[in-house]
KOLMIPA-837893 format. One line per field, with one value per residue (C-alpha): residue number from 1; x, y, z; residue in three letters. Coordinates in steps of 0.001 Angstrom, whole numbers. Layout:
N
nr	c(NUM/...)
X	c(X/...)
Y	c(Y/...)
Z	c(Z/...)
rest	c(ala/...)
This chain:
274
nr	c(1/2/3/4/5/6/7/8/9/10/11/12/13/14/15/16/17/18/19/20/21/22/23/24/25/26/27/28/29/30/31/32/33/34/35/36/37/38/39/40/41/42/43/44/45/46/47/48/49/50/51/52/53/54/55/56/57/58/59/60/61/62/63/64/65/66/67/68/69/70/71/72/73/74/75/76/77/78/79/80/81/82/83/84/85/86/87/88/89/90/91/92/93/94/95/96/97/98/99/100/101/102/103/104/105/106/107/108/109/110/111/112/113/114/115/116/117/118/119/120/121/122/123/124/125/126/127/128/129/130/131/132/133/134/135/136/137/138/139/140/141/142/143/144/145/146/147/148/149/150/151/152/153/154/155/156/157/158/159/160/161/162/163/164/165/166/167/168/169/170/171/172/173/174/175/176/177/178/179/180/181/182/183/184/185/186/187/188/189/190/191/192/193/194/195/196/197/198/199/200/201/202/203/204/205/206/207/208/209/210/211/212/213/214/215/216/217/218/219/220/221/222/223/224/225/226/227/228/229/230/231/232/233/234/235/236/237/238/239/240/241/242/243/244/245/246/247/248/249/250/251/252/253/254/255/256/257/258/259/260/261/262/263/264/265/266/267/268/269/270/271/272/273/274)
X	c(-45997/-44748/-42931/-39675/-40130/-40532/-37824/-35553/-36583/-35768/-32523/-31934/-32867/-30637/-27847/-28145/-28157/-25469/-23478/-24504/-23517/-20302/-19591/-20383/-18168/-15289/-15346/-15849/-12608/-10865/-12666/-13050/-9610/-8269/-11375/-10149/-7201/-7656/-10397/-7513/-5004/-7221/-7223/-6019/-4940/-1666/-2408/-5034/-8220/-11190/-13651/-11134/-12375/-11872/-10334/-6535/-4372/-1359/-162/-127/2314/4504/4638/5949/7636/10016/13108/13323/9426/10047/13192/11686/8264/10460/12469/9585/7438/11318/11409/7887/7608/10833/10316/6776/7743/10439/8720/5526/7622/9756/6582/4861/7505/7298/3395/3576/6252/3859/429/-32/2613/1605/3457/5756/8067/5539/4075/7423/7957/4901/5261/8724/6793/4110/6826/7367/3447/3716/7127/7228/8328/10821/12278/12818/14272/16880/17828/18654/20369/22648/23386/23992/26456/28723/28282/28275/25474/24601/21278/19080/19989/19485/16066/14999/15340/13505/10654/10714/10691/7636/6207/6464/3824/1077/2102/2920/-867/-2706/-1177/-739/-4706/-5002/-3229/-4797/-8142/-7074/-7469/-4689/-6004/-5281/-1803/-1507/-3682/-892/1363/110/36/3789/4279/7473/7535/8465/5526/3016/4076/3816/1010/-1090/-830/310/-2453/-5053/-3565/-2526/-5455/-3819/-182/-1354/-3330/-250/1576/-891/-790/3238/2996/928/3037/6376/4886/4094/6428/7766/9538/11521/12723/13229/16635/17751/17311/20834/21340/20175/17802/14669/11709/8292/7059/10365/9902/6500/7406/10867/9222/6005/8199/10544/10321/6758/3264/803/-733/2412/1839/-1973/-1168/2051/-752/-3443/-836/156/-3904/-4638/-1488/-3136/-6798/-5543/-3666/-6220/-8736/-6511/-6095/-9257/-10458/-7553/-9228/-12989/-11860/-9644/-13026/-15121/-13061/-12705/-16193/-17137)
Y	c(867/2238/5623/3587/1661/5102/6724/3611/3171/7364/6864/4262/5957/8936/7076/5077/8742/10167/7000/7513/11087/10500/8249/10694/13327/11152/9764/13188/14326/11831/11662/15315/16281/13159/14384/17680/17003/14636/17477/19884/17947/18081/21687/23662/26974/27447/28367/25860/26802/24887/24146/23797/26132/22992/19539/19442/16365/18915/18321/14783/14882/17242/15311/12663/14887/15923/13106/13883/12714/10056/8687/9009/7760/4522/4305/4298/1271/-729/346/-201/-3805/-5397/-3356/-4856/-8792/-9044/-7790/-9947/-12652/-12262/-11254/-14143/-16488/-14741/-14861/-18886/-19094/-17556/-18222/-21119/-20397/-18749/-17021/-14009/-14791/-15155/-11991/-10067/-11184/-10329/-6663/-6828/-7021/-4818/-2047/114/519/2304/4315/7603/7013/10233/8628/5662/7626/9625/6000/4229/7922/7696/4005/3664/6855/4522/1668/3344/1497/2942/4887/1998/-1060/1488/2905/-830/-2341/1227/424/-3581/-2364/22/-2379/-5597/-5068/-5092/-8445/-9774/-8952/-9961/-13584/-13730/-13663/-15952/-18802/-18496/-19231/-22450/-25597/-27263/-30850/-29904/-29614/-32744/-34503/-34103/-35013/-37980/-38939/-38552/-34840/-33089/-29922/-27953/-29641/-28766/-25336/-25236/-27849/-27183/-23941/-21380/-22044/-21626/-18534/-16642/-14516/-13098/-13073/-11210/-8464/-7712/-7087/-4834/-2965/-2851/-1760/1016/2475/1900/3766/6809/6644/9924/10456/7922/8684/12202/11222/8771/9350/11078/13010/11582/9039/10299/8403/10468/11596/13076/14484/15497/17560/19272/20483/21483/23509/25020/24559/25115/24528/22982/20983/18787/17479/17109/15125/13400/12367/11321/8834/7659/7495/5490/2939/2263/1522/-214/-2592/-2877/-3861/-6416/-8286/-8103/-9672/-12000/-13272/-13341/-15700/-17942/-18180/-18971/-21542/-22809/-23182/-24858)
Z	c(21924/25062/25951/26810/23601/21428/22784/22115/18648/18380/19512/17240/14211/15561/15942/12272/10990/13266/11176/8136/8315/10174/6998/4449/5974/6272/3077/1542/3174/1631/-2006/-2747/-2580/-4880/-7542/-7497/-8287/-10718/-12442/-12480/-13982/-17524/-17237/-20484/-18489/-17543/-13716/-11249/-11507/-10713/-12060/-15180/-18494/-20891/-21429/-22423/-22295/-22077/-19134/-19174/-21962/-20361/-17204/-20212/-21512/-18364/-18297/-14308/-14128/-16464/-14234/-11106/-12507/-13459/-10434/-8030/-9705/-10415/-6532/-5794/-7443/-5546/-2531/-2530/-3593/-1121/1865/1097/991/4115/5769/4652/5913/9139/9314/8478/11366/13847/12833/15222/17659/21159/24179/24814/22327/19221/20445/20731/17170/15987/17842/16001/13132/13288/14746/11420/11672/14972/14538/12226/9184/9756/12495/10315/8115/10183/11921/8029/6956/9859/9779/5756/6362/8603/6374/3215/1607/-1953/-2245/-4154/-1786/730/-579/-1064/2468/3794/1408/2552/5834/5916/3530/5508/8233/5605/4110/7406/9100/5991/5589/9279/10071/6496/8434/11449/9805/7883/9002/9928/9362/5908/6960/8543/5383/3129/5387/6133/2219/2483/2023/3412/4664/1903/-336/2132/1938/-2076/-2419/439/2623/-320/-2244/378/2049/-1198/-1092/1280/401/-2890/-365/1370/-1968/-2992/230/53/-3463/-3264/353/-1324/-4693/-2415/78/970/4375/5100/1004/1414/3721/1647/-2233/-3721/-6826/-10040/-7982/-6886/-6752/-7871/-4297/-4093/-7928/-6869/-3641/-4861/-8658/-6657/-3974/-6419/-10420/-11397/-12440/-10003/-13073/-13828/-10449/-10877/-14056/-12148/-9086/-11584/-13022/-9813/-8610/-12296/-11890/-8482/-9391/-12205/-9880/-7617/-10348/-11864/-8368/-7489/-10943/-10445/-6925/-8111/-11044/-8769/-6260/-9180/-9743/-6435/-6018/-8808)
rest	c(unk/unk/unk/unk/unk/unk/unk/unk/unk/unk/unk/unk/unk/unk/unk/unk/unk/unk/unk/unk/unk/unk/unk/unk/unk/unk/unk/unk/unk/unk/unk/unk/unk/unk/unk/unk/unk/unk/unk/unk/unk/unk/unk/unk/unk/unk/unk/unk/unk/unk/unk/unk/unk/unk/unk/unk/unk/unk/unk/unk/unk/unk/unk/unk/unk/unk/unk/unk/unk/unk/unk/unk/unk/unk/unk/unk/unk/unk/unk/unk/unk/unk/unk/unk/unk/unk/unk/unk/unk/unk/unk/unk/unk/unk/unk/unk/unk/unk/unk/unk/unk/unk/unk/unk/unk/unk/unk/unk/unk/unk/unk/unk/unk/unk/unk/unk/unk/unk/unk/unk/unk/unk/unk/unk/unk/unk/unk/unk/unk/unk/unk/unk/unk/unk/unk/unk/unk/unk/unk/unk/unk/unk/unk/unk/unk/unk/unk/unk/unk/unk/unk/unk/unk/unk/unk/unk/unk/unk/unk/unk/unk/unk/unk/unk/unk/unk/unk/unk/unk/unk/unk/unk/unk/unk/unk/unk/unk/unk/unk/unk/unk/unk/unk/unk/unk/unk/unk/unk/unk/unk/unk/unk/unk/unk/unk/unk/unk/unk/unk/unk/unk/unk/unk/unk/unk/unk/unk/unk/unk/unk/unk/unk/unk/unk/unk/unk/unk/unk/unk/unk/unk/unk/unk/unk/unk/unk/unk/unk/unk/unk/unk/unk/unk/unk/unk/unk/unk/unk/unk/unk/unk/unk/unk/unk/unk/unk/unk/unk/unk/unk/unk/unk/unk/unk/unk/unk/unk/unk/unk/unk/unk/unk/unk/unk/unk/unk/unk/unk/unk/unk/unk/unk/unk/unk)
């Protein structure tokens, strides 16, 4: 082996570690905080400490226990669930629209889109404060179209690139075997492109369920979704543990989901293939 060919196959193997370490870091930074915090929230002390002396369920049930938890524990997955369906659906619509469609136009759309993924979500929330106070638009309507708003990029971008990879001679199949429009959409196209459609509800879910600036201008007294909860009782009530216990629910409703779908798409590709 030559020197040149050494020296490559060194730099290789420093730059495969480089990335390996690189990887490790960054997903350390984002698993070690979520563990501690999920530790803590068994702790049996009254004050965090970690690592925790014992196991305690306690503050679980006193996270129950709290009806302001409770209520904004409710009103964030009632929020969370049509917040996610509607934007997956008008995003969907608007991905099958442009999937196949080119120029300045489909792209300005498709910008139009993607915007509430580029724009702060405080700025997005200042914008909907000030126009619901001239229109007077009542706090859940308003919370809902803030949530399908910062929700419907995700649906959008995940059906969007599942149409662009089917084939449309499938399209034109049923067509041809006397299909209208709307029965290609329910026949053919949603059922081929659904992986995706149920990916962007997943992703919309799980934003609107933890949503928290564009909330914290427009939730109202007596309507407060758990972010909100979360940041007020951790600012000015009290323990740190309620809202360990109050983030492990939140973590645990989200793997939960996740888990579900996923089992939901490996059975429905089983099937497929066979």
């Amino acid at each position: 082996m030559t020197r040149d060919a050494r020296s490559s196959d060194a730099g290789a193997r420093i730059g495969r570690v480089v990335r390996i370490l690189a990887t490790i870091v960054a997903f350390a930074l984002v698993i070690v905080p979520i563990a501690i915090v999920i530790v803590a929230a068994f702790s049996p002390s009254d004050y965090f400490q970690f690592p925790p002396p014992g196991f305690s369920m306690r503050w679980f049930v006193e996270f129950f226990r709290l009806e302001t938890m409770r209520n904004a524990f409710a009103l964030s997955i009632e929020l969370a669930l049509a917040a996610a369906t509607l934007s997956t659906l008008l995003g969907t619509l608007g991905a099958l629209y442009l999937a196949r469609r080119r120029g300045p136009a489909s792209a300005l759309l498709q910008s139009l889109f993607l915007a509430p993924l580029v724009f702060p979500t405080i700025i997005l929330g200042v914008a909907l404060l000030l126009m619901y106070k001239t229109l007077g638009m009542p706090i859940f309507p308003g919370l809902l179209l803030a949530h399908c708003i910062v929700g419907m990029p995700y649906g959008f971008r995940t059906v969007l690139a599942s149409a662009q990879s089917l084939d449309p001679a499938l399209e034109e199949a049923g067509q041809s075997l006397g299909a209208g429009p709307l029965s290609t959409l329910l026949l053919v196209t949603l059922p081929l492109v659904w992986p995706g459609v149920l990916a962007g509800w997943l992703f919309a879910f799980i934003v609107s369920f933890g949503e928290l600036n564009t909330a914290l201008f427009l939730t109202g007294p007596g309507m407060t979704t758990l972010p909100i909860e979360i940041f007020s009782y951790l600012q000015f009530e009290g323990s740190q543990l309620v809202i360990a216990a109050a983030s492990t629910v939140q973590i645990a409703l989200i793997i939960v989901l996740v888990a579900a779908i996923e089992r939901v798409v490996g059975v429905a590709r089983l099937t497929r293939a066979r």
